[in-house]
C-alpha positions as CSV (number, residue, x, y, z in Angstrom):
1,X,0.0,0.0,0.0
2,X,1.5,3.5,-0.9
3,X,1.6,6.4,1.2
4,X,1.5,10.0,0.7
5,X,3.2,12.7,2.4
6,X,0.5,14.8,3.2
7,X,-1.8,12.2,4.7
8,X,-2.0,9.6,7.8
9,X,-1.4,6.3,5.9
10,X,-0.9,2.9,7.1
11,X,2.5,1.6,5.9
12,X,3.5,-1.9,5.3
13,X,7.2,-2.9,4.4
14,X,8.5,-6.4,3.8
15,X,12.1,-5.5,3.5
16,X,13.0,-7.1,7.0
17,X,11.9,-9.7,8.5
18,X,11.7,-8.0,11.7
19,X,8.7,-6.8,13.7
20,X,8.2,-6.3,16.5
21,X,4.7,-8.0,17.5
22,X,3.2,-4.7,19.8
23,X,-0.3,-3.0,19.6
24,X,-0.1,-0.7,16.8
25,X,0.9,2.8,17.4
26,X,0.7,6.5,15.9
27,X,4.1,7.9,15.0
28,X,4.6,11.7,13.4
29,X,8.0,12.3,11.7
30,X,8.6,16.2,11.7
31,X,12.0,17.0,10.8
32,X,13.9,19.8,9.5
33,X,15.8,19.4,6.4
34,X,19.2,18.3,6.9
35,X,21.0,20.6,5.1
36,X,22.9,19.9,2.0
37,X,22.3,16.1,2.0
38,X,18.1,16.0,2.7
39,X,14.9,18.6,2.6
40,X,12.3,17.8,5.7
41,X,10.3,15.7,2.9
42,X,12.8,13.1,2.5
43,X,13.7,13.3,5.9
44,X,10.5,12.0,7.0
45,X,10.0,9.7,4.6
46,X,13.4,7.8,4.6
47,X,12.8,7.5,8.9
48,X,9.1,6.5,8.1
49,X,10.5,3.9,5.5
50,X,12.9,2.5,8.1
51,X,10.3,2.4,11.2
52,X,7.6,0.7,8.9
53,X,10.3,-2.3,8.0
54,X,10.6,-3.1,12.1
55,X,7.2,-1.9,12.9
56,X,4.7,-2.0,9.8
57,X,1.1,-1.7,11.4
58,X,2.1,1.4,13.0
59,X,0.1,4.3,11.1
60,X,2.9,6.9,10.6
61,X,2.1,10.6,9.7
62,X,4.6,12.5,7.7
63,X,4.6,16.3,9.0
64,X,8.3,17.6,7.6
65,X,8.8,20.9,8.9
66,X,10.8,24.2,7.8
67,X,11.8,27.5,9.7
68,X,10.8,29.8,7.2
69,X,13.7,29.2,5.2
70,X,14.5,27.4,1.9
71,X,12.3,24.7,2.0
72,X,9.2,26.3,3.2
73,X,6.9,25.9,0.6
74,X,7.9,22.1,0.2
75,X,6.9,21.1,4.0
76,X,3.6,22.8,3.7
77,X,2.9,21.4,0.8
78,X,3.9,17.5,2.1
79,X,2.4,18.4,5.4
80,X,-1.0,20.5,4.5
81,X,-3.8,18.7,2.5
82,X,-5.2,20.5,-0.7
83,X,-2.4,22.7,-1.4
84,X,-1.8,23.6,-4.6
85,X,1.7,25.0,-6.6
86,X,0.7,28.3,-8.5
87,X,3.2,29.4,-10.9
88,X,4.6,32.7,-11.4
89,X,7.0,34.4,-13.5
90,X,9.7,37.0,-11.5
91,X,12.3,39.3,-11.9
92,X,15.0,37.5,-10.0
93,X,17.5,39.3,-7.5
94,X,19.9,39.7,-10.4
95,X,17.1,41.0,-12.9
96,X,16.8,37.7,-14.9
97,X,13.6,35.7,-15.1
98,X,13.2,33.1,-12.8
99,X,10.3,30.7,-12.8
100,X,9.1,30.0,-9.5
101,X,5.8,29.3,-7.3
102,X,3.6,30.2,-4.2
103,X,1.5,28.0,-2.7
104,X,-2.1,27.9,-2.2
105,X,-3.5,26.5,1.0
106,X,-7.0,25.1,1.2
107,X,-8.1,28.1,3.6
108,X,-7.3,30.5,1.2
109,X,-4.0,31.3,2.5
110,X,-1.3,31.8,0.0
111,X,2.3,31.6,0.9
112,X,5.3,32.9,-0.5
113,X,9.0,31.9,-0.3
114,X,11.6,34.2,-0.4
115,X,14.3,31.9,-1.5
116,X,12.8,30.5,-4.8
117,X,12.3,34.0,-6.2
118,X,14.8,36.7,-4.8
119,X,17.0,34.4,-2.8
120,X,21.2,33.8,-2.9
121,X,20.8,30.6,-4.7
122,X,19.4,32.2,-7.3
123,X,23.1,34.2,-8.1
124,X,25.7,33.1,-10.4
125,X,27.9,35.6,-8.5
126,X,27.3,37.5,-5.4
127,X,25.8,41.4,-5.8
128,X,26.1,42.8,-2.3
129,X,25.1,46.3,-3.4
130,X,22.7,45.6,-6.2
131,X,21.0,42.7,-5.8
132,X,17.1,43.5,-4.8
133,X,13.9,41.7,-3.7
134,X,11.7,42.7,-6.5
135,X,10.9,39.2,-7.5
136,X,9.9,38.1,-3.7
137,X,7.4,41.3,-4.1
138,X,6.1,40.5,-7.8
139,X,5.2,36.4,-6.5
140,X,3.2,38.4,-3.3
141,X,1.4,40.6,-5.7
142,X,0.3,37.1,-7.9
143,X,-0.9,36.2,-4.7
144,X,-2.8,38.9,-4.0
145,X,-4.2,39.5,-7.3
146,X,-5.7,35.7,-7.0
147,X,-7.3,36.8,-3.9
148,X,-5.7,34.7,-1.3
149,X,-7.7,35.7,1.7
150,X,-4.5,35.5,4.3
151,X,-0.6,35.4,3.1
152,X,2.3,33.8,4.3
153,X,5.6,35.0,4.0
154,X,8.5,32.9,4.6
155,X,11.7,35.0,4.2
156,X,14.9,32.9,5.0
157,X,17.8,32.9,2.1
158,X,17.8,36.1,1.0
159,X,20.8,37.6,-1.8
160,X,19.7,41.6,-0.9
161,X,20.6,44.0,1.5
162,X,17.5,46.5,-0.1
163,X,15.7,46.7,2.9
164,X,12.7,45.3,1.1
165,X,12.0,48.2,-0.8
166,X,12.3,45.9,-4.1
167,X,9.5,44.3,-2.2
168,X,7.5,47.5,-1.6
169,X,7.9,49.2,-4.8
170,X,6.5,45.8,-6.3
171,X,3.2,46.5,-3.9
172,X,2.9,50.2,-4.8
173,X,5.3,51.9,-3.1
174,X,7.8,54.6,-4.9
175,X,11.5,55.4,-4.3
176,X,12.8,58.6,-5.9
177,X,15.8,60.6,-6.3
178,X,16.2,64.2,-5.8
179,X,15.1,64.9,-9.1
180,X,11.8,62.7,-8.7
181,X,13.4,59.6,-10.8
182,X,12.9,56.6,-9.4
183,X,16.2,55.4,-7.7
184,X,18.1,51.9,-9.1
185,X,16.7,48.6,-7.5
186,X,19.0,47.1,-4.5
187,X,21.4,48.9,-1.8
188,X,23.2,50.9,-3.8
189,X,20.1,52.7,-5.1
190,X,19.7,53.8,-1.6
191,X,22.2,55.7,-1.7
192,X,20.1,58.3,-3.5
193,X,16.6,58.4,-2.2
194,X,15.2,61.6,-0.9
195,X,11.6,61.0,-1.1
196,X,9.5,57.8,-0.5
197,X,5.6,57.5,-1.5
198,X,2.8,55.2,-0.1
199,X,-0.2,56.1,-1.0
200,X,-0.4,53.6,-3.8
201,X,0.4,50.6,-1.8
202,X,-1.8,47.6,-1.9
203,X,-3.6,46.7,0.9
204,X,-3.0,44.1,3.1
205,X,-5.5,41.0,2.4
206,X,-8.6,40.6,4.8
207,X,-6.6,37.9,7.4
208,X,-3.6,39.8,7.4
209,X,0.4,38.9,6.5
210,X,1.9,37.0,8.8
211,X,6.0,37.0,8.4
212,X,8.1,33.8,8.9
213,X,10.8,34.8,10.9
214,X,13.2,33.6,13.4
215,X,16.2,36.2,13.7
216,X,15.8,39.3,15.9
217,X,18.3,41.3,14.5
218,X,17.5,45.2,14.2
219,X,17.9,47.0,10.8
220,X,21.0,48.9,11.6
221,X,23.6,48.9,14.4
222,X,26.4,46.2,15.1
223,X,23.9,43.6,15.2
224,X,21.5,45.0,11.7
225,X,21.5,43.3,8.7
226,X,24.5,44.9,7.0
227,X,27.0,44.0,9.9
228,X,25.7,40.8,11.0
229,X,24.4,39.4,7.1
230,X,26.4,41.9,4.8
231,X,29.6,39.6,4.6
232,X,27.7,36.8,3.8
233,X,26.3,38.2,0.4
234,X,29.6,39.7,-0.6
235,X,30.2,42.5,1.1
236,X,33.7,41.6,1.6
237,X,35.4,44.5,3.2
238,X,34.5,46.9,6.7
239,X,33.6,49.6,3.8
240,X,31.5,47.6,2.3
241,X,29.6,47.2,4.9
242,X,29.6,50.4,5.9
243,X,28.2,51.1,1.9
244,X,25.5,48.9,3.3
245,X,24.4,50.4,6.3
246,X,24.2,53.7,4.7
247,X,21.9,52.6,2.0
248,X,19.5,50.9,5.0
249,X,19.7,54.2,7.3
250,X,18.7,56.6,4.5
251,X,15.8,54.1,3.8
252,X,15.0,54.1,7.6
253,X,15.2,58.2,7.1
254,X,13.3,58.2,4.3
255,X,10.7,56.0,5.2
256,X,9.9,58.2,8.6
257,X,9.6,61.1,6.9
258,X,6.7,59.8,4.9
259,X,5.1,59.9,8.0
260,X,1.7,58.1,9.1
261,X,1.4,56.5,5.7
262,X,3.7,54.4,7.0
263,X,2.4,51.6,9.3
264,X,3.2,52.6,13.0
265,X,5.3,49.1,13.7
266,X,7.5,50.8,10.8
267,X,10.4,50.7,13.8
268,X,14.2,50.2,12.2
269,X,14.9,48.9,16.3
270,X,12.2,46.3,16.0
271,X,13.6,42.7,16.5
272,X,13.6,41.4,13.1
273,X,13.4,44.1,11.2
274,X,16.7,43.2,9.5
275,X,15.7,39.5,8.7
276,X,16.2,39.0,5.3
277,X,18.7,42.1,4.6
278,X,16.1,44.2,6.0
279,X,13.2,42.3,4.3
280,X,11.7,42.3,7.6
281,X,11.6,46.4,8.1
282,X,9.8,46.7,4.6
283,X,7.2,44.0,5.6
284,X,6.9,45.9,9.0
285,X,6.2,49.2,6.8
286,X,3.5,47.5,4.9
287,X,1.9,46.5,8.3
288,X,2.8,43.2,8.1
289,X,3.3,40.9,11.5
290,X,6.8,38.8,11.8
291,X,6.0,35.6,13.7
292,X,8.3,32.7,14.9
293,X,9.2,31.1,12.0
294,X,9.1,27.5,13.0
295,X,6.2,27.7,15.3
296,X,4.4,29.1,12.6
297,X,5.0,26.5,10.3
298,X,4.2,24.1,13.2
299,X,0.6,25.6,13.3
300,X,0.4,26.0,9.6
301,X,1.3,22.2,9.8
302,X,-1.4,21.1,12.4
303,X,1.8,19.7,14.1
304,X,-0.1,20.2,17.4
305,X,-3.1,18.6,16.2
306,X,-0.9,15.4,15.1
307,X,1.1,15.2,18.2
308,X,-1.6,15.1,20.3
309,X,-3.0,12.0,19.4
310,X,0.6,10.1,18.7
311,X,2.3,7.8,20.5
312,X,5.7,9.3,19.6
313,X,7.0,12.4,17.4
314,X,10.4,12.0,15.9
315,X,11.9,15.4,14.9
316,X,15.6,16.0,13.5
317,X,17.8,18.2,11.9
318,X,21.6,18.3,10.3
319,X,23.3,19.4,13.5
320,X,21.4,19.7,17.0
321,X,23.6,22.1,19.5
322,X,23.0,24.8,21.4
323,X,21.0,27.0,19.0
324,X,18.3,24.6,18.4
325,X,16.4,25.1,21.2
326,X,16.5,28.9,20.2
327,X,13.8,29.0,18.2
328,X,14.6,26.0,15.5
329,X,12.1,23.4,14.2
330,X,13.0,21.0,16.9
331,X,11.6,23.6,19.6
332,X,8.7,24.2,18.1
333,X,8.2,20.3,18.1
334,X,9.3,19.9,22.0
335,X,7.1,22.9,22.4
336,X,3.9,21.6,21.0
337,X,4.7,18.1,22.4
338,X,5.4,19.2,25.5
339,X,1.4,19.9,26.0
340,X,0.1,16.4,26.0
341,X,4.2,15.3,27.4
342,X,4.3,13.1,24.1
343,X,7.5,11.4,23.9
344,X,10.0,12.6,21.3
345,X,12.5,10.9,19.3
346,X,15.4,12.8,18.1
347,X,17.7,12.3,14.8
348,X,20.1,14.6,13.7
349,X,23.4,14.3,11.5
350,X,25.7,15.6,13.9
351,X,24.6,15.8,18.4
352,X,26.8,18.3,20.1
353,X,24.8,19.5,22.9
354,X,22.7,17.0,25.8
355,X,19.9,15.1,24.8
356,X,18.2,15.2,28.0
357,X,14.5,16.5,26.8
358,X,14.3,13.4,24.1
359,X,13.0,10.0,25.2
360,X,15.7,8.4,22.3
361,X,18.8,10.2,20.1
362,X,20.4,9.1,17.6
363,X,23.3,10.5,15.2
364,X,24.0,9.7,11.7
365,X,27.8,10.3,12.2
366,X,28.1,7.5,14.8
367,X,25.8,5.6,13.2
368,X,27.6,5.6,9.8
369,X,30.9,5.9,11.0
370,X,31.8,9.5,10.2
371,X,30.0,12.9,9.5
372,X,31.2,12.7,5.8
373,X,29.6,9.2,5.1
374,X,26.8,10.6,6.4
375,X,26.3,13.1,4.4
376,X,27.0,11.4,1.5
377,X,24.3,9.3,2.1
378,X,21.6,10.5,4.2
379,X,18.7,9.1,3.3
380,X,19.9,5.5,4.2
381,X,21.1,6.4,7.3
382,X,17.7,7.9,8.1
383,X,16.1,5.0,7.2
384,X,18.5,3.1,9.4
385,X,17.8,5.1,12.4
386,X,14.4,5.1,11.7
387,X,14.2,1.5,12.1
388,X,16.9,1.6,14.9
389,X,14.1,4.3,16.8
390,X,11.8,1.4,16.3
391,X,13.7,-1.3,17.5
392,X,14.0,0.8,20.5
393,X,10.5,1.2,21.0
């Protein structure tokens, strides 16, 4: 019998003759992606794979999870019934076409990644000073214009340091030069604002815009988005940063002078406003909310809904250590399990900080022998710990 991601399936699995002769259980797989050798989806489906060969009348439920990051849009759409891909053109963060998607929940929400249409990946070459989130804006605007009642945003992996206004021009919003021209898209167009419109900005939809996000850093400062996220698009050099940083404080400038147009949460100091390269201000000026970005996928998910009537939840991600209880995937699946005290199962590639809060652990390094061999093949080494979880049970 097949199984689909998105659904509570039976599984059955001949590949071992092992099983374990138990009363059937419920067991929900919600992992992170394991970055750079599996995404959340084939996370959960290599461990489901391996539990159903030691266990197969357990009903398993495949809820991969994300952090607002790369890979968004793909656990939503494993984990939430009756989505649907909608395909949009965009300018990408380099100005060449890129063909990407937003996804359309059952609801009525629609939700947008920033990663698939104005993120780094998308780069041949890194543009510190002119790469721009227009395309991120455009794929909200086909959202809007289909009349999603609620959006989504899930801003993780952005290439720009623009502050968002790529994003905010695309909704209505215009930035000009002294001479009324409107200024070059990304940072360095900055540079030359004097005046910033908003009365032509769309409106938010009817169940507001909720923002994916999961860093607290400020706009400006030692800890905005030019110091802390500059470097790692390029800006190579303590002037470049400093380029940076004067593009986002004369957008800051700028955008208080316009004045009440401007949403009143419009706050360069306001933790996560530099998120994305300052993505997060601009969705802060449209009056959008920024959320926890894996507890909101969680709930998107109906992770709670799943754990709490499971037997077990096994979460995961590439390395668990100290940060991952700060707001990662796996706390948001601790969290939510926490409620009905569910027991959790951890897998992750690498373990490097106590395991105290998980009934099991398990690390592909030790199991296969070294990090690298785990990474080099990391599905069957989920599906080995999968079943070794199982065994275990």
């Amino acid at each position: 019998m097949s199984y689909s991601d998105a659904n509570l399936v039976r599984m059955h699995n001949s590949r071992t003759n092992v099983a374990v002769m138990t009363a059937p259980s419920t067991i929900v797989f919600a992992p992170d992606s394991f970055k750079g050798s599996a995404s959340a989806r084939q996370a959960a489906s290599a461990m489901a794979r391996g539990w159903a060969s030691v266990r197969p009348l357990d009903t398993l439920v495949l809820k991969p999870m994300a952090d607002g990051g790369e890979g968004t849009l793909d656990a939503f759409e494993s984990a939430v019934p009756g989505s649907t891909r909608m395909p949009v053109r965009v300018t990408g963060p380099d100005d060449r076409p890129v063909d990407a998607s937003w996804l359309l929940l059952a609801d009525g929400t629609g939700v947008i990644e920033l990663a698939s249409t104005s993120g780094i990946t998308l780069l041949n070459e890194l543009r510190p000073d002119d790469a721009h989130s227009r395309g991120f804006g455009q794929a909200i605007v086909s959202a809007l214009d289909f009349g999603v009642r609620r959006v989504v945003l899930a801003i993780g992996g952005s290439s720009s340091t623009d502050g968002g206004a790529g994003v905010l021009e695309e909704l209505g919003a215009r930035f000009l030069d002294a001479s009324g021209r409107p200024v070059r898209a990304g940072n360095r167009g900055l540079h030359h604002l004097s005046t910033t419109e908003f009365h032509a900005v769309r409106p938010l939809p009817p169940g507001g815009v909720d923002v994916l996000c999961d860093v607290t850093n400020p706009l400006l400062g030692a800890d905005g988005a030019a110091a802390v996220y500059g470097p790692q698009k390029g800006a190579a050099t303590a002037e470049a940063v400093h380029a940076l940083e004067r593009g986002l404080a004369t957008l800051a400038r700028s955008v208080s002078r316009a004045g009440p147009v401007a949403h009143p949460d419009a706050d360069p100091t306001h933790p996560g406003a530099g998120a994305a390269g300052g993505v997060g201000f601009g969705l802060l000026v449209w009056g959008a909310r920024l959320v926890p970005g894996s507890t909101g996928v969680a709930e998107i998910c109906e992770l709670p809904a799943a754990i709490a009537s499971c037997d077990v939840v096994v979460t995961g991600e590439g390395s668990f250590d100290s940060q991952s209880a700060a707001g990662k995937a796996v706390s948001a699946v601790l969290a939510a399990a926490s409620v009905g005290a569910t027991r959790v199962d951890l897998v992750a590639g690498r373990i490097s900080a106590p395991t105290v809060q998980f009934a099991d652990a398990l690390s592909l390094s030790v199991l296969a022998g070294s990090a690298e061999a785990a990474q080099v093949d990391a599905e069957r080494w989920l599906e080995v710990a999968g079943a070794a979880l199982a065994e275990r049970f």
